[in-house]
N, C-alpha and C positions, 0 to 999 in steps of 0.2 A: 491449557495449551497442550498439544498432541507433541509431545516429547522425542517421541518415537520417529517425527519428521524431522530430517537434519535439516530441511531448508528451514522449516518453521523454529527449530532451535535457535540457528545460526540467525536468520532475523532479529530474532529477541534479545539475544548475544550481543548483537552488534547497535541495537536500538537503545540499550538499558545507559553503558555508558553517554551516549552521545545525544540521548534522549530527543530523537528527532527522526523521522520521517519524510522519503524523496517521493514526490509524486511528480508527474509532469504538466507544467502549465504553459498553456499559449503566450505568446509575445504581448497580448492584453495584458495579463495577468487576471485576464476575467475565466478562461475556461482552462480546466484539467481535464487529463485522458480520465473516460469512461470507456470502457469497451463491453465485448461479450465474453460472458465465461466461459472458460475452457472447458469447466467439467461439468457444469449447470443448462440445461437449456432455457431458453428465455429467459435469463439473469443478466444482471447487469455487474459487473468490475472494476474495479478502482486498484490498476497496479501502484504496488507500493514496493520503494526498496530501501533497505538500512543504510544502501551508502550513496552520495551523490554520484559515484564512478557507474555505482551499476544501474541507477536510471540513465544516466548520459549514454550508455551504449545503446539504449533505446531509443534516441532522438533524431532518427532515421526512417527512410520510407514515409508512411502513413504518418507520422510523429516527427515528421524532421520540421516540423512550421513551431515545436514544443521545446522545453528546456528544464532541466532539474529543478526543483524547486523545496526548499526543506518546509515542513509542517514540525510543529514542537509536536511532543507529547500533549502536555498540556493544552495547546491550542486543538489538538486530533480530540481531546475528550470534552472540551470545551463547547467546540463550535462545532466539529465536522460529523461527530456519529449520528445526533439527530438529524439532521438532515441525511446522510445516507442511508439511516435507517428508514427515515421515512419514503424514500426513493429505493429501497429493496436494494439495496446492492450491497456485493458480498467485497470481501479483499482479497486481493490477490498479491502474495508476496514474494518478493526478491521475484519476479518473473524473468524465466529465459526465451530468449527465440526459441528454441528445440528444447525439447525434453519436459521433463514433469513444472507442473506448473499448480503449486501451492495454493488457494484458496479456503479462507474462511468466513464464514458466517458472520457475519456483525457482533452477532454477542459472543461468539468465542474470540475475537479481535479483540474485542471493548475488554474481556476481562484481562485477557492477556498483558494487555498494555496498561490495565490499573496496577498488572501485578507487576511492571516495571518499573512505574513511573517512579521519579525520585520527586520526593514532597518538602 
């Protein structure tokens, strides 16, 4: 983990106790936001945030049909990296409207979050 980024600290910070992750999911409960990357061209992203408050402020605009939705740990490392691995998409965490906008690689995520999870 890139230490040195307080968003990406503060993520990890906030994910270690709670050991859970907000992504946004459609009113199906079939589709989550995917979008484009900020800082990648032709990449795909999967915003994630530590706390349900800070995906809820995204559930507006383009995303107001979405709703917070928690993912475990355990279920992120279970079921959800292979497949977004296999779909090339990176993460994007705690995202804001404005300003810097945190993305990581799949496999700097995946260890990240091994190095959180509580067993």
């Amino acid at each position: 983990m890139t230490e040195t980024n307080p968003i990406l600290t503060k993520f990890f910070a906030d994910v270690k106790p709670s050991q859970q992750v907000w992504g946004l999911q459609d009113s199906t409960g079939e589709e989550w936001v995917i979008c484009d990357s900020v800082n990648f061209e032709d990449t795909d992203a999967m915003p994630l945030w530590s706390t349900e408050a800070l995906a809820r402020i995204h559930c507006c605009d383009e995303w107001n049909a979405y709703k917070p939705a928690a993912i475990s740990v355990s279920d992120l490392l279970e079921f959800w990296i292979e497949d977004l691995n296999e779909d090339n998409v990176i993460i994007g965490l705690n995202w804001e409207s404005e300003g810097e906008c945190a993305e990581l690689e799949l496999a700097e995520f995946t260890q990240s979050v091994v190095d959180i999870e509580a067993l």
